[in-house]
KEBABA-272871 format. One line per 5 residues: number of its first residue (from 1); their letters; for each residue x, y, z of N, C-alpha, C. Coordinates in steps of 0.2 Angstrom, whole numbers, plus 5000, padded with zeros to 4 digits. Layout:
<sites>
NUM) a) X/Y/Z/X/Y/Z/X/Y/Z | ... $
</sites>
This chain:
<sites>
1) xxxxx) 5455/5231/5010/5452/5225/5009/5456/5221/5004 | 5462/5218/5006/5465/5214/5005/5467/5207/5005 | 5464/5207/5011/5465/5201/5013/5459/5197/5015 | 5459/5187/5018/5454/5183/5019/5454/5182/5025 | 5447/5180/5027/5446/5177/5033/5444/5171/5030 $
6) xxxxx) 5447/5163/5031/5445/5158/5031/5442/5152/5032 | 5436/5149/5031/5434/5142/5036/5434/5139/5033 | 5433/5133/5035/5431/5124/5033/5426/5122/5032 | 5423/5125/5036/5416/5124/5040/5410/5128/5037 | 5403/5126/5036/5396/5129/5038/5398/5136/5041 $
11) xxxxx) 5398/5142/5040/5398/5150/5044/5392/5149/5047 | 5387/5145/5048/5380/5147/5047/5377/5144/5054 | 5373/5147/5058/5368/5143/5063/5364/5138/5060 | 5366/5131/5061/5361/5127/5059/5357/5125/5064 | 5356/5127/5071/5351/5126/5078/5345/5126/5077 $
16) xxxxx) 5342/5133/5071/5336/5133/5069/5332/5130/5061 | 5335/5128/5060/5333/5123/5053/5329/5119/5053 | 5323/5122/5050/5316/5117/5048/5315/5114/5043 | 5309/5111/5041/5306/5109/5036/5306/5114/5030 | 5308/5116/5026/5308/5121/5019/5304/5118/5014 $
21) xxxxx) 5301/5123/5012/5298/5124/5005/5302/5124/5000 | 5301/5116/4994/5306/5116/4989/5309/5123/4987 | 5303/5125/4984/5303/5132/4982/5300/5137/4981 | 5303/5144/4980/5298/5150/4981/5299/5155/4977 | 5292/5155/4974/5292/5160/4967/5294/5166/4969 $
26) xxxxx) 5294/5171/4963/5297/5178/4964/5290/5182/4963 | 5289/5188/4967/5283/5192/4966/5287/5199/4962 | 5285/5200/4957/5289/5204/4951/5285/5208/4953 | 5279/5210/4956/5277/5219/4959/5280/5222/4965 | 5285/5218/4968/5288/5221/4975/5294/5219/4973 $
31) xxxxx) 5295/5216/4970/5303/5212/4969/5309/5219/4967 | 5307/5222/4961/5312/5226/4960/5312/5232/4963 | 5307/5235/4966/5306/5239/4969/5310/5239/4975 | 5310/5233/4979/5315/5231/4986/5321/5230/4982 | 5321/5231/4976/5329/5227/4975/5331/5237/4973 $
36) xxxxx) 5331/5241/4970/5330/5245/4969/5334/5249/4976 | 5329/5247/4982/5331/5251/4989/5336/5251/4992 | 5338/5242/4990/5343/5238/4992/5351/5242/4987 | 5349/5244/4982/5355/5247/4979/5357/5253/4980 | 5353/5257/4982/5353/5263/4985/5355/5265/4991 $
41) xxxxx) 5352/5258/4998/5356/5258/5001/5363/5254/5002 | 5365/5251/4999/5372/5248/4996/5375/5253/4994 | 5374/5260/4989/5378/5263/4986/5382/5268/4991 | 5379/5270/4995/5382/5276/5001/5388/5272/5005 | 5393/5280/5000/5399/5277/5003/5403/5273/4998 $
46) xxxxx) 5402/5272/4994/5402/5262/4990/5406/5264/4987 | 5414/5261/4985/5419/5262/4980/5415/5263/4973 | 5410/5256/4973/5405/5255/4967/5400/5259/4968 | 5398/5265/4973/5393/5269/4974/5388/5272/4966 | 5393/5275/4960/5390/5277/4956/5386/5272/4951 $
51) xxxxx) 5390/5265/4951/5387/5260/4946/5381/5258/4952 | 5381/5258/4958/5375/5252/4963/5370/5258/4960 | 5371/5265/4960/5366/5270/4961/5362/5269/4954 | 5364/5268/4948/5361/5266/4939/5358/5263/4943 | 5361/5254/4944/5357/5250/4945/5350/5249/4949 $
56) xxxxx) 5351/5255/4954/5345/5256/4959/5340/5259/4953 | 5342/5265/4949/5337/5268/4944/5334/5262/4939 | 5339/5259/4937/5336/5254/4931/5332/5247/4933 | 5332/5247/4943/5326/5242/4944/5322/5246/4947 | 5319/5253/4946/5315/5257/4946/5311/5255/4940 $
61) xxxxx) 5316/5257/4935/5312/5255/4929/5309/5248/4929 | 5312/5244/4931/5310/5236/4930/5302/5235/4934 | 5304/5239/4939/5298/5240/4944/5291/5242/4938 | 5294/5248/4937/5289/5253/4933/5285/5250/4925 | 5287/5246/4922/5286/5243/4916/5281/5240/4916 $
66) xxxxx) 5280/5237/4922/5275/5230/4923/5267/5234/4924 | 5266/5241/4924/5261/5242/4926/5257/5244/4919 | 5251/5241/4920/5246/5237/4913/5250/5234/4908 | 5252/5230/4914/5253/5223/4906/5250/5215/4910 | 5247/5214/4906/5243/5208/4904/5245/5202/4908 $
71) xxxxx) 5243/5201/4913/5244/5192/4918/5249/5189/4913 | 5255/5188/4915/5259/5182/4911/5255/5175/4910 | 5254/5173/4906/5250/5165/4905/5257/5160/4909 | 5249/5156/4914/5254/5149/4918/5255/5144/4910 | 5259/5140/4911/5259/5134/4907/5254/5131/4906 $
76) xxxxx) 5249/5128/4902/5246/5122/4903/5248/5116/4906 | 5242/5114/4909/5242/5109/4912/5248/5102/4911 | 5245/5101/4903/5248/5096/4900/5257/5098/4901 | 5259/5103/4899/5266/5105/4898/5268/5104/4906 | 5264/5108/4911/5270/5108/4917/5268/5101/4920 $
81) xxxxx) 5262/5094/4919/5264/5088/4920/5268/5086/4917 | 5272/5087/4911/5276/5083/4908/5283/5086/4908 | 5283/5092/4912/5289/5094/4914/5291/5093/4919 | 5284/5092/4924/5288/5088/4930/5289/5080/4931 | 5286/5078/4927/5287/5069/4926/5293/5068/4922 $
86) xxxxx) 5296/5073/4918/5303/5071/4916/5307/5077/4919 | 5306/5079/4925/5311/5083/4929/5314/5090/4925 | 5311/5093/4920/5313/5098/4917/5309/5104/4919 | 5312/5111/4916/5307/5115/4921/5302/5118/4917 | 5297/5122/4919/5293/5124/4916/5292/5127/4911 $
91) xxxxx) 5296/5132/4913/5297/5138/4909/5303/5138/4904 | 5301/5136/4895/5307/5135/4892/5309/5142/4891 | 5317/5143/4891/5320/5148/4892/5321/5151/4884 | 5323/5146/4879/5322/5146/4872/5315/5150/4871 | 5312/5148/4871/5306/5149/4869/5303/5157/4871 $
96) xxxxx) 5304/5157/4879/5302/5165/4883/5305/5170/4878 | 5310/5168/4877/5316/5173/4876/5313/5176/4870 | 5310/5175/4865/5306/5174/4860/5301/5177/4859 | 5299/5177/4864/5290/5177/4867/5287/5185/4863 | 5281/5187/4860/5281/5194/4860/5278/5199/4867 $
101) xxxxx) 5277/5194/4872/5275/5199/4877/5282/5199/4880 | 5287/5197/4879/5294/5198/4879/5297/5207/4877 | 5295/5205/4871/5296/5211/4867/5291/5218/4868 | 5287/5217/4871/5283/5222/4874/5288/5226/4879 | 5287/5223/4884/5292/5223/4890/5300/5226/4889 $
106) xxxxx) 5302/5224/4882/5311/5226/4881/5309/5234/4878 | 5302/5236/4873/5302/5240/4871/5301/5248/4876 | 5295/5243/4883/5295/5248/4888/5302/5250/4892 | 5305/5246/4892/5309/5247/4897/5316/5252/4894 | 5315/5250/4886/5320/5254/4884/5318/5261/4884 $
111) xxxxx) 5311/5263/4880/5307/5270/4884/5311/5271/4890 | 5307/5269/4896/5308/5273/4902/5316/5274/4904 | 5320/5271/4901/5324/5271/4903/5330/5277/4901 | 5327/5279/4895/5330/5285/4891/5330/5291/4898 | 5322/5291/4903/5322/5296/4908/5325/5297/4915 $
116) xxxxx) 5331/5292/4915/5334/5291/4921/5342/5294/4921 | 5343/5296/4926/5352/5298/4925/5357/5293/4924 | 5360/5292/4919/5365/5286/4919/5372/5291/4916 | 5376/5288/4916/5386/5290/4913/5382/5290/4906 | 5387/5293/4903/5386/5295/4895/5390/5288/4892 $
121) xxxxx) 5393/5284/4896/5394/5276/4893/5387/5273/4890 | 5383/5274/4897/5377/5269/4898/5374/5270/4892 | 5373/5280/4894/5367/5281/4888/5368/5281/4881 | 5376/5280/4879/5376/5277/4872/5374/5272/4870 | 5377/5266/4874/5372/5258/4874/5366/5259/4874 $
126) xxxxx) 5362/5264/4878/5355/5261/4878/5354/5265/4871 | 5357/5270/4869/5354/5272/4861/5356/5268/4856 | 5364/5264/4855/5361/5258/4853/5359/5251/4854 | 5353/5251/4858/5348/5247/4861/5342/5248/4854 | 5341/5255/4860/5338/5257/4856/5335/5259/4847 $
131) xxxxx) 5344/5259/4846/5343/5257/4839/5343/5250/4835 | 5342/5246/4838/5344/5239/4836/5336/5238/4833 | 5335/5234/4829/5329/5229/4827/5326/5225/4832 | 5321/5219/4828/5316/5217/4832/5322/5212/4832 | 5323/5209/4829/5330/5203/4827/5336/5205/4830 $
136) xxxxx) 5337/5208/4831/5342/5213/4838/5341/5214/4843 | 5337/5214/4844/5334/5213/4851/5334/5208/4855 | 5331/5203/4851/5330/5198/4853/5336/5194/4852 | 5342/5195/4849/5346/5190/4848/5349/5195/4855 | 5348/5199/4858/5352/5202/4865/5350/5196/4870 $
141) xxxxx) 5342/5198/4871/5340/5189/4875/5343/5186/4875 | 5341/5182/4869/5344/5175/4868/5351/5173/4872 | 5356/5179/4872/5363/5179/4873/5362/5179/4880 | 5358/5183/4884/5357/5182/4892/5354/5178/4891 | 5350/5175/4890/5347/5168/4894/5353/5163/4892 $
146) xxxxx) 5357/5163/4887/5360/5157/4885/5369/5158/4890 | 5367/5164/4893/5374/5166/4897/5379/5169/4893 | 5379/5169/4887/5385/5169/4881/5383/5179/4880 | 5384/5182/4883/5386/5189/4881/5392/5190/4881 | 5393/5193/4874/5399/5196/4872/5400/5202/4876 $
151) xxxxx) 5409/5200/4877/5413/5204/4883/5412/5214/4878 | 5414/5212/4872/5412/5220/4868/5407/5224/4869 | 5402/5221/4873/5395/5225/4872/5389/5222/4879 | 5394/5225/4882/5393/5220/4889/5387/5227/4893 | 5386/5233/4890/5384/5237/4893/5377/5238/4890 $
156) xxxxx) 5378/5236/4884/5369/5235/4880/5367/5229/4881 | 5370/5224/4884/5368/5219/4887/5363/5219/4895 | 5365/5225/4899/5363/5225/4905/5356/5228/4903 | 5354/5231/4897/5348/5234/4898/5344/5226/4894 | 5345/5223/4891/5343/5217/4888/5341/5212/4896 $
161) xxxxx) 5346/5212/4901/5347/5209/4904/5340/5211/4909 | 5339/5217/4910/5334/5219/4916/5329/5217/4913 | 5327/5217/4905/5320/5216/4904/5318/5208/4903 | 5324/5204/4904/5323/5197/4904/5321/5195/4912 | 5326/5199/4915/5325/5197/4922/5315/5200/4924 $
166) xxxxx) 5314/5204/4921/5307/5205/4923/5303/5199/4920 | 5304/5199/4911/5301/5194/4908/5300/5189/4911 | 5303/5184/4915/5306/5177/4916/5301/5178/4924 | 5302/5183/4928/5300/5182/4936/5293/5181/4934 | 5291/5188/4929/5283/5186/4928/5281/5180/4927 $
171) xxxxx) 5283/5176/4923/5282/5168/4917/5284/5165/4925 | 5289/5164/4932/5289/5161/4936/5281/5158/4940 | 5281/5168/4940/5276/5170/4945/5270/5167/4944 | 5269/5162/4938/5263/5161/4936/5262/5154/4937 | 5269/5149/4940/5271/5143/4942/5266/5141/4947 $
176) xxxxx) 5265/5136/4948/5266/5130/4956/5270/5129/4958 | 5273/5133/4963/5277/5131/4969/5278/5124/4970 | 5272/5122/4971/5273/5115/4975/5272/5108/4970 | 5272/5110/4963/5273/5106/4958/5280/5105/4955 | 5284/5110/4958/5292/5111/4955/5297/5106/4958 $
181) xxxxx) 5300/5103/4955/5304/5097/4957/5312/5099/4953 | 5317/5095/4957/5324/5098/4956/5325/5096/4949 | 5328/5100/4945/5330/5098/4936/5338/5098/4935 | 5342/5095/4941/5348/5097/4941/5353/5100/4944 | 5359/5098/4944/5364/5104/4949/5364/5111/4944 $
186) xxxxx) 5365/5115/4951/5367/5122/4948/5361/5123/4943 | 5354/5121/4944/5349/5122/4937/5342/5124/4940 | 5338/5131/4939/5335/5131/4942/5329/5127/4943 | 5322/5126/4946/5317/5121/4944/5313/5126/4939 | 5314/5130/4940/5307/5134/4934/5310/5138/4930 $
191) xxxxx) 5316/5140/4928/5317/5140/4921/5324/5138/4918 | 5326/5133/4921/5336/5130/4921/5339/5134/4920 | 5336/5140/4923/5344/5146/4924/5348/5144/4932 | 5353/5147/4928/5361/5146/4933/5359/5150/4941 | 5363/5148/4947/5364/5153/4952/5367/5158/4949 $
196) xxxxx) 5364/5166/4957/5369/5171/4955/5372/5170/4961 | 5369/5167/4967/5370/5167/4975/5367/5163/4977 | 5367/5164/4984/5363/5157/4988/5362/5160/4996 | 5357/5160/5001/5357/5166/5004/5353/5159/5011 | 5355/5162/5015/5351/5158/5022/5349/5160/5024 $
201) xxxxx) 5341/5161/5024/5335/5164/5026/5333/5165/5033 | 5331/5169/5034/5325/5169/5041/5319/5169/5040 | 5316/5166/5036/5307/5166/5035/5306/5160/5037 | 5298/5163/5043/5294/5159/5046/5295/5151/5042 | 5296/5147/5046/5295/5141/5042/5303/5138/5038 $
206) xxxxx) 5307/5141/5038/5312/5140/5035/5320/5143/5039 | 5319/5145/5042/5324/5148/5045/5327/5144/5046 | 5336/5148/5043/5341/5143/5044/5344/5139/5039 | 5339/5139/5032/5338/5135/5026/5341/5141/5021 | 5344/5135/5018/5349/5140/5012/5345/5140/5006 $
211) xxxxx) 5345/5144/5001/5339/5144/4996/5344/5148/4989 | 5346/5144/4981/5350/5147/4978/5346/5153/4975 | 5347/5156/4972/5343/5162/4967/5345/5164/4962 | 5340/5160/4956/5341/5162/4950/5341/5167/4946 | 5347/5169/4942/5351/5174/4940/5344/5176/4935 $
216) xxxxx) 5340/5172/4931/5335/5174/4927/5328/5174/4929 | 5324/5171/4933/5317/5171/4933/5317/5173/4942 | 5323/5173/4945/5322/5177/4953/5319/5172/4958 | 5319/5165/4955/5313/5161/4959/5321/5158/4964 | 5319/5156/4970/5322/5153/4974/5321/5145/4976 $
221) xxxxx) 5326/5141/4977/5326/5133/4979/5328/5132/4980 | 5328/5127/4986/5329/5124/4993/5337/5122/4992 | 5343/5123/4995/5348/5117/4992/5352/5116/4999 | 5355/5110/5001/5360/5108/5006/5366/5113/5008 | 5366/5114/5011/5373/5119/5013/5378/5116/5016 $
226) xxxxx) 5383/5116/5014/5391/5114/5012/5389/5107/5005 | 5387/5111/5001/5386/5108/4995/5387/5114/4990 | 5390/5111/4985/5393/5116/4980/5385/5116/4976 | 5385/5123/4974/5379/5126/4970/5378/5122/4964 | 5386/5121/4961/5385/5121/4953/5387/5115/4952 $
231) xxxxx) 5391/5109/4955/5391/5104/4955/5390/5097/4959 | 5386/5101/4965/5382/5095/4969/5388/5093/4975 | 5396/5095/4974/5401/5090/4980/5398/5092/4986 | 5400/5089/4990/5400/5092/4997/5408/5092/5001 | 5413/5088/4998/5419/5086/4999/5424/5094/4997 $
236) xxxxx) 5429/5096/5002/5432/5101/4998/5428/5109/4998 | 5424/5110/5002/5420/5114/5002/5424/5119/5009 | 5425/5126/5006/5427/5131/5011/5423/5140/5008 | 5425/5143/5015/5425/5149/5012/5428/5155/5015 | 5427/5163/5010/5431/5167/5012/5428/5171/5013 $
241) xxxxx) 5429/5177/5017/5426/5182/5019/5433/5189/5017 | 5429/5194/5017/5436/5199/5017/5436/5201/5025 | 5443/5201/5027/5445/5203/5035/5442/5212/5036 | 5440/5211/5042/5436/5216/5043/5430/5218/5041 | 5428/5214/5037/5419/5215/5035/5414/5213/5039 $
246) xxxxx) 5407/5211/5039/5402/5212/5042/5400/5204/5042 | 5402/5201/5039/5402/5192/5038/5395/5192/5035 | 5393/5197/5031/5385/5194/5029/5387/5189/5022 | 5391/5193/5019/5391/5189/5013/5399/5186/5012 | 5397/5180/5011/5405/5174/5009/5405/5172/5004 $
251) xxxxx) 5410/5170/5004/5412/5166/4996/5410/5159/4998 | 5407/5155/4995/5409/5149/4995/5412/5146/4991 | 5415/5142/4992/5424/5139/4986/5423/5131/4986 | 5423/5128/4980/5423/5121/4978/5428/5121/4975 | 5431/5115/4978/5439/5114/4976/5437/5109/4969 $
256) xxxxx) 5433/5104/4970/5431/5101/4965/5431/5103/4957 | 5426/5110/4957/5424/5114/4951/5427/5120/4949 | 5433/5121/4956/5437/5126/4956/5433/5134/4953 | 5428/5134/4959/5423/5140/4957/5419/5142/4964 | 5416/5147/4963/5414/5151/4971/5407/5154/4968 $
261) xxxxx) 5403/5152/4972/5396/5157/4972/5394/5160/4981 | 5393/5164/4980/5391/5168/4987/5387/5167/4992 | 5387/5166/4997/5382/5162/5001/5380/5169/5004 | 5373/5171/5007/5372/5179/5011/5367/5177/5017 | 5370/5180/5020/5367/5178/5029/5359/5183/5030 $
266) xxxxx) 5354/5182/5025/5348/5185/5026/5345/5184/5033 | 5348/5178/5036/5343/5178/5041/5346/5184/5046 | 5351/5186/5046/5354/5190/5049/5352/5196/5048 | 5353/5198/5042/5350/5206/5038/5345/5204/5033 | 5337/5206/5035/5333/5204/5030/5332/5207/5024 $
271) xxxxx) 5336/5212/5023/5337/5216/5017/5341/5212/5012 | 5345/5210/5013/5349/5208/5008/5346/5203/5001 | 5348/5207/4996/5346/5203/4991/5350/5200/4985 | 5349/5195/4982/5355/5191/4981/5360/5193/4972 | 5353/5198/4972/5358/5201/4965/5361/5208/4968 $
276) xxxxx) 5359/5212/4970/5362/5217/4974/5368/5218/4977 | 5366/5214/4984/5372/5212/4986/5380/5209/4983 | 5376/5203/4976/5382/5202/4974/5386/5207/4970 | 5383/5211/4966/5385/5215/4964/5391/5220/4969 | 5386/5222/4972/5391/5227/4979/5397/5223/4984 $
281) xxxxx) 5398/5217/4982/5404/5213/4985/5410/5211/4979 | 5407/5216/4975/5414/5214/4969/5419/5213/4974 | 5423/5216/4977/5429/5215/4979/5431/5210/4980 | 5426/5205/4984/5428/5198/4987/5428/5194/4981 | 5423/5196/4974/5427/5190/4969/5435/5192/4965 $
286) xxxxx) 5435/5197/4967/5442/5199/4962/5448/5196/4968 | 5446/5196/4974/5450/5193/4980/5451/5187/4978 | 5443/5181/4978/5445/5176/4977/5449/5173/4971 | 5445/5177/4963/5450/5175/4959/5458/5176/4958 | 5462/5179/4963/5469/5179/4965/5471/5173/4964 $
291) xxxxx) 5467/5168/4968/5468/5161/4972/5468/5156/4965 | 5465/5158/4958/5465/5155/4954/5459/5151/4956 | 5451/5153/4957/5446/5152/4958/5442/5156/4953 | 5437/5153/4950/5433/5156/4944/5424/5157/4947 | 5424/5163/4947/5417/5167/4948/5412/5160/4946 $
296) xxxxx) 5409/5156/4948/5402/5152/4948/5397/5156/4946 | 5393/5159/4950/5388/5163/4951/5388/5165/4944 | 5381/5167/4941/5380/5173/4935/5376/5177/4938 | 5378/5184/4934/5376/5188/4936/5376/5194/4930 | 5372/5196/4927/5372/5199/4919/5373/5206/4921 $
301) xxxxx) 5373/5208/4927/5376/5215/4929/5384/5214/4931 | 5388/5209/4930/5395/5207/4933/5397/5204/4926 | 5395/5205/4922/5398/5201/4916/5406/5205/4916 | 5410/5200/4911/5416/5201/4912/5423/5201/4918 | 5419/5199/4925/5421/5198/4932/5419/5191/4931 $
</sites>
């Protein structure tokens, strides 16, 4: 895996392109679970086989937490009109991160997470997780939701990170869909978190449609394809695949922002998920970073790449 395959062009069939749904929340009771299988099945074989196989157990966990905990509260009425009327998203990320039903959720996960096989790396981090305060804890959030985690401590950051990523989907899942309006390039409409990817669906009604996927709350939004993710160009748009791969998952590269976020041909393989997948195609970003191209995407399981 050396080398690129090149295009200029869309990779993608656009023959079947409908009408899309702005957008589409995440359901935090199957979500981790399918992400889980996905990691599992991605490890077999996998240069990265040992790390994809953690992260398959630690979205068991993420699966496994949510069970008896309390309906996430939707916004108020007044909050999500005045967040759609001034195009801002619903879900302040400051504020979640915060939240004590947050904190609920960090302290279950660090529990179960103590009963999973991981590298005697992991399970030092998670013991000091584990040993951290409430203010510790919470200042971990903060740092994933605000993207600023520190490259030293990048690995008690991923257990911080899974509990966010549940926190945030539940707080989505409690949205209206069809009251969410765009708040920005590269920004998501329900919680202004960043992409991690960008994937081109096969779902009834959308087939064909590229949909980005936010690295924090998992919800998905409609976006043009040969448009850059994180700063809207369309001019200068290419992409790279590694030679001899299965073309599901590419880079897409903005010469504009000099950055690449991954575009994955779900319609193609309906399994593919877009934190998974990324994760399992490191190679193709260390490829394209060669080229003096910077990782776009976040992805709090990739930090330091």
């Amino acid at each position: 895996m050396t080398d690129f395959g090149t295009t200029s062009s869309d990779p993608t069939d656009i023959g079947e392109t409908s009408k899309p749904p702005f957008a589409r929340l995440p359901d935090p009771r199957g979500l981790f679970a399918r992400r889980a299988a996905r990691f599992r099945t991605l490890a077999q074989g996998a240069e990265l086989g040992p790390y994809l196989e953690f992260l398959g157990r630690l979205c068991d966990v993420q699966h496994a937490v949510q069970e008896g905990l309390a309906e996430a509260p939707a916004p108020s009425p007044e909050l999500a009109a005045r967040a759609r009327a001034h195009a801002m998203p619903p879900v302040d990320r400051s504020a979640a991160a915060r939240d004590e039903s947050f904190m609920e959720i960090f302290d279950r996960l660090v529990a179960r997470a103590r009963e999973i096989d991981m590298p005697e790396a992991a399970r030092a981090a998670l013991g000091r997780v584990a040993g951290a305060d409430r203010d510790g804890r919470f200042a971990m959030a903060e740092a994933v939701v605000a993207n600023r985690i520190p490259v030293e401590a990048t690995a008690e950051h991923v257990f911080a990170a899974a509990a966010v990523q549940v926190h945030f989907a539940r707080l989505a899942a409690s949205l209206d869909a069809a009251a969410l309006v765009p708040v920005g390039e590269g920004a998501c409409p329900a919680c202004g978190g960043p992409p991690v990817s960008s994937m081109v669906v096969g779902w009834v009604g959308a087939h064909g449609t590229r949909f980005c996927a936010c690295s924090t709350c998992q919800t998905l939004w409609n976006h043009v394809r040969v448009r850059c993710c994180l700063c809207g160009e369309t001019k200068g748009i290419s992409y790279r695949e590694i030679e001899g791969g299965d073309g599901i998952v590419k880079a897409e590269v903005c010469d504009t922002c000099a950055a690449q976020v991954k575009i994955m041909k779900q319609h193609e393989d309906p399994d593919v998920d877009p934190i998974a997948d990324d994760v399992a195609t490191l190679a193709l970003d260390l490829l394209v970073r060669d080229e003096g191209i910077r990782r776009g995407g976040v992805d709090p399981f990739l930090i330091g790449y």
